[in-house]
C-alpha positions in Angstrom: -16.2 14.0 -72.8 -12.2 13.7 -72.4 -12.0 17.0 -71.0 -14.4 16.0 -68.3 -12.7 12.9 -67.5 -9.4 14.3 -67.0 -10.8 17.4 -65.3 -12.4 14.8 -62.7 -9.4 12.5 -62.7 -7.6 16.0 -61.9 -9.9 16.7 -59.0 -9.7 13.8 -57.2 -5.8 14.1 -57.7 -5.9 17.6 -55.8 -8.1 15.8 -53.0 -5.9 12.7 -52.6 -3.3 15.1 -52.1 -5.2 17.1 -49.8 -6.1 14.5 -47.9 -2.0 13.2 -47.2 -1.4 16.9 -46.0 -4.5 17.5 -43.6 -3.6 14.5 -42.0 -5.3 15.2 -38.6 -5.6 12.2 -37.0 -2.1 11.5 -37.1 -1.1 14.9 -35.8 -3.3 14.7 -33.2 -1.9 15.6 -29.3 -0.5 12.7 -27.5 -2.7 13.6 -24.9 -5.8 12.8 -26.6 -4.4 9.8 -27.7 -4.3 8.2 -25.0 -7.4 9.3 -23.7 -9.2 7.9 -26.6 -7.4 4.7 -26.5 -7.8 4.7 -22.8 -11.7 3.4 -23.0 -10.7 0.9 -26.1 -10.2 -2.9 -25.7 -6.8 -3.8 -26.1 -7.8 -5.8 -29.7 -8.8 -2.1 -31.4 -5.7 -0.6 -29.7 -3.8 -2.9 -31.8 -5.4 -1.9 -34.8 -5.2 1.4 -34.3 -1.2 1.1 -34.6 -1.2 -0.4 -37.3 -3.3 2.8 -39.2 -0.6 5.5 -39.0 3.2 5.2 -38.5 2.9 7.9 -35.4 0.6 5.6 -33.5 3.0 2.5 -33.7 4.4 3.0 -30.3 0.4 2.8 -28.8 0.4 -1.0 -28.3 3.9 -1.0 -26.3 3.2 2.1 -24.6 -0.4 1.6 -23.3 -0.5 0.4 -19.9 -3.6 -2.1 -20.2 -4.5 -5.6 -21.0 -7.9 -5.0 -22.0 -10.2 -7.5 -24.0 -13.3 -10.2 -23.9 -13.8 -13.6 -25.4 -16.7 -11.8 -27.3 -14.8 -10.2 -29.5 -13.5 -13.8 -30.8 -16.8 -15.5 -31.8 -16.1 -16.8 -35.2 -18.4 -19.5 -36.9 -16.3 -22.3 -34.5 -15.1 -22.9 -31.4 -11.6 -24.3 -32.7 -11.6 -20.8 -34.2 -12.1 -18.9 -31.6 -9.4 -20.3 -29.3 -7.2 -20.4 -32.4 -7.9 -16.2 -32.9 -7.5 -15.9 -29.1 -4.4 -17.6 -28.8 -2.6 -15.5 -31.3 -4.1 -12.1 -29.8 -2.7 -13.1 -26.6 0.4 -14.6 -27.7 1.5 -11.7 -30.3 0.0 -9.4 -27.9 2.2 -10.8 -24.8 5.1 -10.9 -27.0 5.1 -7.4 -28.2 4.4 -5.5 -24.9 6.8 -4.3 -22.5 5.9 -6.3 -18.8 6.7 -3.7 -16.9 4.8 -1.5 -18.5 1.2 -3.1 -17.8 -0.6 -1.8 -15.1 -4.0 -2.5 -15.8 -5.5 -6.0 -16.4 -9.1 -6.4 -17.3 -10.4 -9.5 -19.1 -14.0 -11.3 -19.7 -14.9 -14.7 -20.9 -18.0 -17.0 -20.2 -17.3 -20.3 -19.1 -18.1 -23.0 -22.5 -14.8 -22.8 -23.0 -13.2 -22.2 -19.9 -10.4 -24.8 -19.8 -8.6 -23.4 -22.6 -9.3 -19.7 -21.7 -8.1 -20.4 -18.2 -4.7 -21.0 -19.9 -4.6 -17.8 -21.7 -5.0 -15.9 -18.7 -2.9 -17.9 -16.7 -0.6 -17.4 -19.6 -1.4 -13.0 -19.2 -0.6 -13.3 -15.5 2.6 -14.8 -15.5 3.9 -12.7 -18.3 2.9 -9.4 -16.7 5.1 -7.9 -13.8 2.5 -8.4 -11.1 4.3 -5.6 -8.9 3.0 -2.9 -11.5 -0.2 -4.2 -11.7 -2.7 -1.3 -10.2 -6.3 -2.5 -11.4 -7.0 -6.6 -11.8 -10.5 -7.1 -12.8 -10.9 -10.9 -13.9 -14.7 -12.2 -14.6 -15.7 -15.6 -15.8 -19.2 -14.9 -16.1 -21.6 -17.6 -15.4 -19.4 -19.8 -13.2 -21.5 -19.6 -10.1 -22.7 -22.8 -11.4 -19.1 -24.5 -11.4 -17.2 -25.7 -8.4 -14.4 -24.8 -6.9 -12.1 -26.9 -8.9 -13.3 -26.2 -12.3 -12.6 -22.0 -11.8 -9.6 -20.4 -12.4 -7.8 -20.2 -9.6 -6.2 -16.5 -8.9 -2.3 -17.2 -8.2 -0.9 -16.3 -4.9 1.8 -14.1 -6.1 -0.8 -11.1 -7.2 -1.7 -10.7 -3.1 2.4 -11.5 -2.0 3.8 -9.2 -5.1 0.9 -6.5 -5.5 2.6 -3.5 -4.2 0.7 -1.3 -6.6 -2.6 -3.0 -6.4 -5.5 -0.7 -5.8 -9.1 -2.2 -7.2 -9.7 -5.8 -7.3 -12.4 -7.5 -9.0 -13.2 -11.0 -9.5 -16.5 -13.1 -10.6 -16.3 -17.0 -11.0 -12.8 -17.5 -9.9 -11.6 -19.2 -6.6 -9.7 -17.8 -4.3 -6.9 -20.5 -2.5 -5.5 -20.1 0.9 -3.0 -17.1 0.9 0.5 -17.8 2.2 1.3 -13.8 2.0 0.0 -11.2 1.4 1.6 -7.7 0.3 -1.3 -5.3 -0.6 -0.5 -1.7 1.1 -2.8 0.4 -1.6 -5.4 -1.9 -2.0 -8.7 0.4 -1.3 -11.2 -1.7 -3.3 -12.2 -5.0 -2.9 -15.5 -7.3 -5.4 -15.9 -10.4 -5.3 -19.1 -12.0 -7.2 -19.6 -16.1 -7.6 -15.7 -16.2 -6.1 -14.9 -19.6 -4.2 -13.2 -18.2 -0.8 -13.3 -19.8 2.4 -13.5 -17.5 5.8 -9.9 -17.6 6.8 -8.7 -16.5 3.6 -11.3 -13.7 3.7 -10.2 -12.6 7.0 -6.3 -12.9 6.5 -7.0 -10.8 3.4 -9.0 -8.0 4.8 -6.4 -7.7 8.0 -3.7 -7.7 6.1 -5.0 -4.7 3.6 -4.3 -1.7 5.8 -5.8 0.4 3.0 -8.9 -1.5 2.5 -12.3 0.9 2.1 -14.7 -0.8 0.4 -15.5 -4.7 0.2 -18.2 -6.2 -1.6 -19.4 -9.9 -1.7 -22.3 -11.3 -3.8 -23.2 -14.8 -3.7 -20.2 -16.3 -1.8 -21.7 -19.5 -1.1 -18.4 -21.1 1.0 -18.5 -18.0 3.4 -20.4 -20.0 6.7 -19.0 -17.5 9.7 -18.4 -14.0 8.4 -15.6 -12.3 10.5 -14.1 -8.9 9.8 -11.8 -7.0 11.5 -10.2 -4.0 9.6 -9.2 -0.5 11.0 -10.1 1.1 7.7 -12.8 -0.9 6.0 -15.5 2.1 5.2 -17.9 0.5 3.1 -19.0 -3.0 3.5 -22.1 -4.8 1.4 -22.9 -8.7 2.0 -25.8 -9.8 -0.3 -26.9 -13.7 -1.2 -24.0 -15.5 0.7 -26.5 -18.4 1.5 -25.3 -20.0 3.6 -23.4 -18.1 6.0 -24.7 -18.3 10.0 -22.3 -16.0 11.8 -21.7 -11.9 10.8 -18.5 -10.6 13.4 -17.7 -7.0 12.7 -14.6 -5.2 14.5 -14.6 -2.1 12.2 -14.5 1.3 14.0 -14.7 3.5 10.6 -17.4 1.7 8.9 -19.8 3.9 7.8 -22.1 1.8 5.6 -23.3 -1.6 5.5 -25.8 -3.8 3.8 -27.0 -6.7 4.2 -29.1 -9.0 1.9 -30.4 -12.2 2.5 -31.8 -15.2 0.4 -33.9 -14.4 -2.6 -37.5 -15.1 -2.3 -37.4 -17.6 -5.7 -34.6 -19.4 -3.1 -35.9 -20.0 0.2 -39.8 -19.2 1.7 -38.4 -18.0 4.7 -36.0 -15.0 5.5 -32.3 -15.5 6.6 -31.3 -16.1 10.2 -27.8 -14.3 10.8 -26.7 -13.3 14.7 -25.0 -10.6 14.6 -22.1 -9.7 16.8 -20.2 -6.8 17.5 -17.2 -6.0 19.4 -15.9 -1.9 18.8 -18.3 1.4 18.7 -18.6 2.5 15.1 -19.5 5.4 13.4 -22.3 3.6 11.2 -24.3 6.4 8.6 -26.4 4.5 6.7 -27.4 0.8 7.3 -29.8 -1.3 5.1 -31.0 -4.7 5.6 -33.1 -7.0 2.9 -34.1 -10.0 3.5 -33.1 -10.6 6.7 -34.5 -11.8 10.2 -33.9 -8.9 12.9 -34.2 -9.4 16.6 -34.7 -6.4 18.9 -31.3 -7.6 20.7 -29.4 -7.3 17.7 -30.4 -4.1 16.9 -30.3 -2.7 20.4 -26.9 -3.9 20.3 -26.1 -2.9 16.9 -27.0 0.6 17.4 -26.2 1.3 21.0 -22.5 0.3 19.4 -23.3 3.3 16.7 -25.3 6.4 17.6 -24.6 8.4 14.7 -27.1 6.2 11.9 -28.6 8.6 9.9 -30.5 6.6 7.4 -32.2 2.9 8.2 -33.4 1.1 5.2 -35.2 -2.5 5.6 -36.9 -4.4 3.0 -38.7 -7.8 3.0 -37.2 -8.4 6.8 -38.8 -9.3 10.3 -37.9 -7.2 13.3 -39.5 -8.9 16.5 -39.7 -6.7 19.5 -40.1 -3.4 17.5 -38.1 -0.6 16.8 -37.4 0.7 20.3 -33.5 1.4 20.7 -33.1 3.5 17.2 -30.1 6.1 17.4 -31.1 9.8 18.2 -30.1 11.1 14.6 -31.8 9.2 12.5 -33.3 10.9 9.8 -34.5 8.7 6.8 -36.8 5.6 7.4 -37.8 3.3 4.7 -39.5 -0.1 5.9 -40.7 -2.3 2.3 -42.0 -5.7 3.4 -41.1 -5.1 7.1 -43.4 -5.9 10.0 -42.4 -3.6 13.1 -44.4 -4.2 16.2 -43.6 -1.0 17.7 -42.5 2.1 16.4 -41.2 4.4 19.5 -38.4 7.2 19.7 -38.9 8.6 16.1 -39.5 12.3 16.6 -36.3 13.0 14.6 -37.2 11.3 11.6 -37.6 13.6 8.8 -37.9 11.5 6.0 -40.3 8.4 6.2 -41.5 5.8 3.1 -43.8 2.5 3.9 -44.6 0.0 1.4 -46.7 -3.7 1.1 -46.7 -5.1 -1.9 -49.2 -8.5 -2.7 -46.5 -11.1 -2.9 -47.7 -13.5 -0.5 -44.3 -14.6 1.0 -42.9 -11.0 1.5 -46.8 -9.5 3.2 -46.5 -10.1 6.8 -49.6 -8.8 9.4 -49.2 -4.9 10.5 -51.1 -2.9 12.6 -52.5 0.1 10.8 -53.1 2.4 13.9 -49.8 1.7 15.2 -48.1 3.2 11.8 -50.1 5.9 11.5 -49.7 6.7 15.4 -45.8 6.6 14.8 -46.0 8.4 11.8 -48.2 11.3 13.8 -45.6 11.2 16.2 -42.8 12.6 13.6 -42.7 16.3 14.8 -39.8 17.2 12.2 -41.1 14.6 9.6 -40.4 16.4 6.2 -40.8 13.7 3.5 -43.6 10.8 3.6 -44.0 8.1 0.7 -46.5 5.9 1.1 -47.3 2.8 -1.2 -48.3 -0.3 -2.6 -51.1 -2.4 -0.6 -50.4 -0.4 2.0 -53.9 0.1 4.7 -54.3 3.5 4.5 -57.6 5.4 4.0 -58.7 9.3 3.4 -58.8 10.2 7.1 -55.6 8.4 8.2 -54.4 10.7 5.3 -55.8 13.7 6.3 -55.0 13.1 10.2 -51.3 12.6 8.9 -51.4 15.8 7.2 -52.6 18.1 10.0 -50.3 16.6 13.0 -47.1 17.4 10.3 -46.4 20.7 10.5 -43.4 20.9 8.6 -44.2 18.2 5.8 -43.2 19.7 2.4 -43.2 15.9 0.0 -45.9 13.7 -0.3 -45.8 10.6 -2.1 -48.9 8.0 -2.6 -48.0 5.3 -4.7 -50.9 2.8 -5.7 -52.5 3.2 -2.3 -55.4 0.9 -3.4 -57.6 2.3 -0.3 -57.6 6.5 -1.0 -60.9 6.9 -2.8 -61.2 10.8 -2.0 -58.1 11.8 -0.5 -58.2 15.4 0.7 -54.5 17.0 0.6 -54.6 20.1 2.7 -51.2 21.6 4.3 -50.3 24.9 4.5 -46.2 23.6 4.1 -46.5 20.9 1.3 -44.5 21.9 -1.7 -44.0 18.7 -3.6 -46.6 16.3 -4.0 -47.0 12.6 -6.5 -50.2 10.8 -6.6 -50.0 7.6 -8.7 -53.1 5.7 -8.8 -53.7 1.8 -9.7 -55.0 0.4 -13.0 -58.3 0.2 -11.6 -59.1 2.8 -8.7 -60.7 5.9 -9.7 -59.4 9.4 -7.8 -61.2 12.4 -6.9 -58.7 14.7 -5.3 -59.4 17.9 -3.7 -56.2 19.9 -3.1 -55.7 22.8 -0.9 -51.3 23.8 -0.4 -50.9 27.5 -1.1 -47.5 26.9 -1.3 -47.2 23.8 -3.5 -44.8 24.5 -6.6 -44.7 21.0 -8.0 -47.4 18.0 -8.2 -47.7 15.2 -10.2 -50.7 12.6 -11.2 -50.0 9.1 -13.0 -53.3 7.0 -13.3 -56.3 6.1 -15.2 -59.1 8.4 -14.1 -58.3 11.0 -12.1 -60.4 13.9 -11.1 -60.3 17.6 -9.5 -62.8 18.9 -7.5 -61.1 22.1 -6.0 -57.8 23.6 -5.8 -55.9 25.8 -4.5 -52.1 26.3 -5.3 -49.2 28.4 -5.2 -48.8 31.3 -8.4 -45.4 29.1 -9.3 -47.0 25.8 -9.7 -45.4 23.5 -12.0 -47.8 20.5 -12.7 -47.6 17.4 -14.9 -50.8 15.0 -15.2 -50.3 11.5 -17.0 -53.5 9.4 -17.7 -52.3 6.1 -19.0 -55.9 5.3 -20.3 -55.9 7.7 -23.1 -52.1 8.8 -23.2 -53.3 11.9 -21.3 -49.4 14.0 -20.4 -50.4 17.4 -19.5 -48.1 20.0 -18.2 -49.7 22.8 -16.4 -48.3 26.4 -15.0 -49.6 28.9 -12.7 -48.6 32.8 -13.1 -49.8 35.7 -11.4 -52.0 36.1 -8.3 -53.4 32.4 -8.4 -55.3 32.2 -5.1 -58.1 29.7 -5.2 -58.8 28.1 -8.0 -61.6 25.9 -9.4 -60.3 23.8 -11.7 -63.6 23.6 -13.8 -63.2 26.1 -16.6 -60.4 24.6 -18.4 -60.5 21.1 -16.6 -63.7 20.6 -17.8 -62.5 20.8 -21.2 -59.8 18.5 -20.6 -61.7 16.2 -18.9 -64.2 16.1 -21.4 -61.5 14.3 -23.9 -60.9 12.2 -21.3 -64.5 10.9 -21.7 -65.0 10.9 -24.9 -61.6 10.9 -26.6 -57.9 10.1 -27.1 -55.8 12.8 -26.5 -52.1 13.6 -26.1 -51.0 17.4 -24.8 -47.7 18.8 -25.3 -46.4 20.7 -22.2 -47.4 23.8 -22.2 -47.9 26.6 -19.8 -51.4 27.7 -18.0 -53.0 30.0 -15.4 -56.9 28.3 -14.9 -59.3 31.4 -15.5 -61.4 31.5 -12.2 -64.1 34.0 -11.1 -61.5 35.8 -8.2 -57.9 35.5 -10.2 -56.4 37.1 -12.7 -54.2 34.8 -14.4 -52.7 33.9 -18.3 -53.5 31.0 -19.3 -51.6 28.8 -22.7 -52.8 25.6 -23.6 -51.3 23.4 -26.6 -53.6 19.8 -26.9 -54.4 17.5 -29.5 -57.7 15.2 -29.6 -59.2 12.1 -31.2 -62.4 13.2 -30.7 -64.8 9.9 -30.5 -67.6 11.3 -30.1 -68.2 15.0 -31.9 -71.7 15.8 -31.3 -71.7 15.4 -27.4 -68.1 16.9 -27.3 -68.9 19.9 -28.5 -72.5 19.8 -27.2 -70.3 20.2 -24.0 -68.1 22.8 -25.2 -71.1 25.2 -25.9 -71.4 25.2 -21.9 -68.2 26.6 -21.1 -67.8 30.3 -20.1 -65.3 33.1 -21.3 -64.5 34.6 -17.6 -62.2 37.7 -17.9 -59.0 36.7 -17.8 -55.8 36.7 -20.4 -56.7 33.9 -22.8 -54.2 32.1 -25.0 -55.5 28.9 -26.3 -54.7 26.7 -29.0 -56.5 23.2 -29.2 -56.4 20.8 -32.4 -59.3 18.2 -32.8 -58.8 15.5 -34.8 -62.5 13.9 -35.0 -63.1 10.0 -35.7 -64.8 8.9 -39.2 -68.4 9.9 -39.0 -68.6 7.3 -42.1 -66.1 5.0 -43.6 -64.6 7.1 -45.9 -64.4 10.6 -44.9 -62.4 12.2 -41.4 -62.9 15.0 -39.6 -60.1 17.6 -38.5 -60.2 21.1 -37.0 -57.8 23.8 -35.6 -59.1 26.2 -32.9 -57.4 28.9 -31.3 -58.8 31.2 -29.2 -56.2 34.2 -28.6 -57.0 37.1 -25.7 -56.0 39.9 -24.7 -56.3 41.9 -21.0 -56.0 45.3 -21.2 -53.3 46.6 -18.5 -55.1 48.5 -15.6 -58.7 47.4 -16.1 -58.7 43.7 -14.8 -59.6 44.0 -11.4 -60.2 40.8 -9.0 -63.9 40.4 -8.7 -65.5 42.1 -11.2 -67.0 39.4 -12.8 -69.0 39.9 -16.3 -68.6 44.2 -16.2 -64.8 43.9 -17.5 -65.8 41.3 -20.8 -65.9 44.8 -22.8 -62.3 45.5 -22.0 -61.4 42.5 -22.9 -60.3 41.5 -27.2 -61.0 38.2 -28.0 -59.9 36.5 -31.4 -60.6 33.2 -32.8 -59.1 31.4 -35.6 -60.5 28.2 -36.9 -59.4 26.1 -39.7 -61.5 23.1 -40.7 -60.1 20.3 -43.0 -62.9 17.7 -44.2 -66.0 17.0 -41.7 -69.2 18.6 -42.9 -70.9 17.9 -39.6 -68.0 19.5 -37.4 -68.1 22.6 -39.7 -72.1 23.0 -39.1 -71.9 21.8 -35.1 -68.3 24.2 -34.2 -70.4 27.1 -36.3 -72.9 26.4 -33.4 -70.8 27.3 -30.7 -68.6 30.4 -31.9 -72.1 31.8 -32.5 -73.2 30.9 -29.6 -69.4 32.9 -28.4 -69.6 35.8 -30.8 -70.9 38.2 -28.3 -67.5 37.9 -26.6 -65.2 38.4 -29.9 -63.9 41.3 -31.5 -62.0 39.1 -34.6 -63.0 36.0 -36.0 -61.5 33.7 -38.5 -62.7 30.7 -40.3 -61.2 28.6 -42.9 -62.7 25.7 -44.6 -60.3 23.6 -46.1 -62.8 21.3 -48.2 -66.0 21.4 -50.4 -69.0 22.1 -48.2 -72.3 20.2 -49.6 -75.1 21.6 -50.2 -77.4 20.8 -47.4 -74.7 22.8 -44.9 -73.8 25.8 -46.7 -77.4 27.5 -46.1 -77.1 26.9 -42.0 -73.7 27.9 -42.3 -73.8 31.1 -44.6 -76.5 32.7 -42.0 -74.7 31.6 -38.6 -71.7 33.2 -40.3 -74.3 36.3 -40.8 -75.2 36.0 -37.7 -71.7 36.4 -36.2 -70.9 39.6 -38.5 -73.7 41.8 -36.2 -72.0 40.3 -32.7 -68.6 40.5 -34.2 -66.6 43.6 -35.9 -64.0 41.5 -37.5 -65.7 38.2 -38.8 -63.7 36.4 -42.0 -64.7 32.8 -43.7 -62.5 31.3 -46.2 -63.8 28.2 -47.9 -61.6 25.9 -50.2 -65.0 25.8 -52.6 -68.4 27.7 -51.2 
């Protein structure tokens, strides 16, 4: 026993001392250092200097002031602003001013008065000349006033040389005496207390400025912008602001959202005004009332608008003035009189959803007559509550010649929707809880399609030899992937589907992706399948199984049942797989029933438990046997002895039909 011991004492010696020589973390590059420590809070920065001598210089070196009041929650307040105090103090204290050029700090507002004083505390410790990031947010103060936020000192606009991105939430913003901000580029303000001319001094005096964002600036009353290299402007629940002036000649995007619908029942008034040409790209409006003056004069100022985006807004007058090179179109919520000058739209998505504030009245034959009128449409989306039926469908689809997407969400009107285009190559049906589907498909070139629903059915199709499907039934978690190989030409999606379908009906099923080629009378195909069943009902399952037909084709199936309890304490489980094989050079297209003979078929089957399964599944790969040249069944459990006669002779039965015909029971 002493020998052990001091063997193991010995070993862990050795190991200790191992350890003190590998040290890698320590001799790791500097590099990588400060990479890692680059996306840590300033609090674990700390620690981590404090773990090996070589990383003592990471806390005066790092240029970052990093860290959140949530890392400070201790059992008490007087705790917390205790622990915070010290951090910021030691921390302050320690680091080189000059050498912070990052600031980024978060707190919530219960505590805010004391807080307020730390960071107040951060700001005039720090050289604000150096400072290239400031990103201050007291979350939740949209709820404070004015005078109860921190207020961001004057000197980070007059002394911010290096500033670049500035972000601020539930702070206010004081008139600027000077300001001093040649890099600034980027520009957030959320919940910030700013009045107009402080926004407007500060944007004209940024000569760098590219992006501005303001979210629920509630001060902001007449909105006026002038900036020679704002790029990127976005303006979303500043309540009450009446007036929108723009002088910006390289602003590419803008949007615009109005009140909320929880806030106000009616949209948001704003007059727009512009005085310079722009070289707008992309423009989207929520919420938002929209005269036909405004946006003849918004886009006669900008012909170059590529993309138009409007949800939940009212245009009166119609869309009549759009620019010539506008290509994507998405109206949500919007009622549009008129929709005229579109033939260059190429991408198009409508929506109505039920909410009864956002639903305003919209001409059904006016849509689809604009839509008709898309020569170069390319992409259509269509959903929600939106009035559409199976022959405005199908009249859409024959007028767009070049239309390769088609999306149909929830269209609560298509009953029978008839998809037939010669171009379509991407198309996404997604039915409602409680509409039934029966689609009848006809796109020789379609390569990708996908169905989301509760019942969904096939009558006929026809699809390219590259198709990549997936079919999602939330009913009975039906996810079934689907492939197409080989000379796929017309298909009848009856053979296989039929199958499927039939667990549909009668069971819960979940299929792993796998890959297929539907056997059909005029194709020649290879077909995989990988499924697994909860069969509810076994008898009339496979009472339907016994009428499908082996057509010559490759055949590579592989199915697992799992039955439900025919009594209470006994299950039902069973493997099938049905393996074939084409030989090359004797499959030819239309042959029909001559070419079974040159075709191998092999079945395995393993049953575990369910004597009625065994007796009813011996039913149909007798009823199959003609077909087979191996067969293979294995009975996992004791059969009793009122099935082991019928049994014995079907498997009799099978040997003539069959060459190769092995059973296997656990106890016969």
């Amino acid at each position: 026993m002493e020998t052990r011991r001091r063997a193991r004492k010995r070993m862990r010696l050795e190991h200790g001392r191992m350890l003190e020589t590998e040290d890698r973390l320590s001799n790791l590059p500097q590099h990588l250092v400060e990479e890692i420590i680059s996306r840590l809070p300033s609090r674990s920065i700390a620690w981590m200097s404090t773990l090996y001598k070589k990383w003592a210089y990471l806390l005066e070196s790092f240029p970052g002031l990093f860290f959140d009041e949530e890392e400070f929650e201790y059992k008490s307040d007087r705790q917390n602003d205790v622990r915070l105090h010290q951090f910021v103090s030691k921390y302050m204290s320690r680091q080189t001013p000059i050498l912070i050029q990052e600031i980024r700090i978060g707190t919530t507002p219960f505590r805010r008065t004391k807080f307020n004083h730390q960071v107040g505390l951060c700001m005039k410790l720090v050289d604000l000349s150096r400072i290239r990031v400031l990103d201050l947010k007291f979350r939740l103060n949209q709820l404070l006033t004015g005078c109860h936020c921190y207020a961001i000192p004057g000197a980070v606009f007059s002394q911010g040389a290096q500033l670049t991105i500035l972000e601020l939430e539930g702070c206010r913003l004081e008139n600027i005496d000077a300001v001093n901000v040649p890099l600034l580029k980027t520009v957030s303000m959320t919940c910030v207390h700013i009045s107009d001319e402080t926004l407007f001094k500060l944007v004209a005096m940024s000569c760098n400025l590219e992006s501005l964002e303001l979210q629920h600036c509630y001060e902001l009353r007449s909105f006026r912008i002038a900036s020679s290299s704002l790029e990127r402007l976005g303006v979303s629940n500043c309540r009450h602001m009446e007036t929108f002036y723009l002088d910006c000649p390289h602003l590419w995007y803008l949007k615009c959202k109005g009140r909320e619908v929880h806030e106000v029942g009616r949209d948001q008034e704003i007059s727009y005004l512009w005085t310079s040409s722009c070289v707008l790209r992309d423009v989207e409006f929520t919420c938002v009332d929209l005269g036909a003056e405004m946006l003849d004069h918004i886009f006669s100022s900008s012909t170059h608008v590529k993309s138009l985006t409007m949800r939940s807004c009212k245009v009166e007058g119609g869309l009549k003035a759009l620019p010539q090179d506008l290509k994507h179109l998405q109206l949500d919520n919007t009622y549009v009189p008129e929709l005229l000058g579109l033939s260059t739209v190429e991408s198009f998505s409508y929506g109505r959803h039920s909410q009864p504030s956002l639903v305003y009245p919209f001409n059904c034959l006016t849509l689809y007559g604009a839509i008709v009128r898309f020569v170069q449409l390319k992409s259509l989306t269509l959903q929600e509550d939106l009035p559409s039926s199976d022959k405005s469908l199908e009249s859409i689809l024959e007028f767009c010649d070049e239309l390769h997407s088609l999306y149909l969400i929830c269209c609560r009107n298509l009953r029978y929707p008839r998809i037939i285009s010669s171009t379509l190559k991407i198309l996404s049906v997604k039915s409602s809880k409680h509409v039934q589907l029966e689609c009848e498909i006809e796109a020789p070139n379609l390569l990708s399609f996908e169905f989301e629903g509760r019942q969904i059915q096939f009558s006929r199709v026809v699809v390219s030899h590259e198709l990549r499907a997936k079919l999602q039934f939330e009913e009975f978690f039906w996810s079934y992937d689907l492939m197409f190989s080989n000379r796929v030409q017309y298909v009848r999606m009856f053979n296989e589907a039929r199958l499927l379908m039939l667990s549909n009906k009668f069971a819960k099923c979940e299929l792993t992706p796998a890959q297929a080629a539907v056997p059909s009378w005029n194709c020649c195909g290879q077909m995989k399948v990988s499924a697994s069943f909860q069969i509810m009902d076994c008898k009339r399952f496979l009472s339907e199984l016994l009428c499908l037909p082996f057509y010559p084709t490759t055949l590579f199936l592989d199915i697992k049942l799992v039955g439900a309890p025919i009594s209470d304490d006994s299950s039902t489980f069973f493997e099938l797989k049905f393996y074939g094989h084409c030989q090359q050079g004797t499959m030819q297209q239309g042959e029909g029933h001559d070419c079974i003979r040159d075709h191998v078929y092999a079945v395995s089957v393993q049953i575990r438990e369910g004597p009625f399964l065994a007796l009813e599944l011996s039913k149909f790969l007798l009823h199959k046997a003609m077909h087979l040249m191996k067969l293979k069944v294995h009975v996992s459990y004791q059969l009793p002895a009122e099935i082991r006669p019928a049994l014995i002779s079907r498997v009799t039965a099978m040997k003539q039909l069959c060459k190769d015909v092995k059973l296997s029971c656990a106890r016969v």
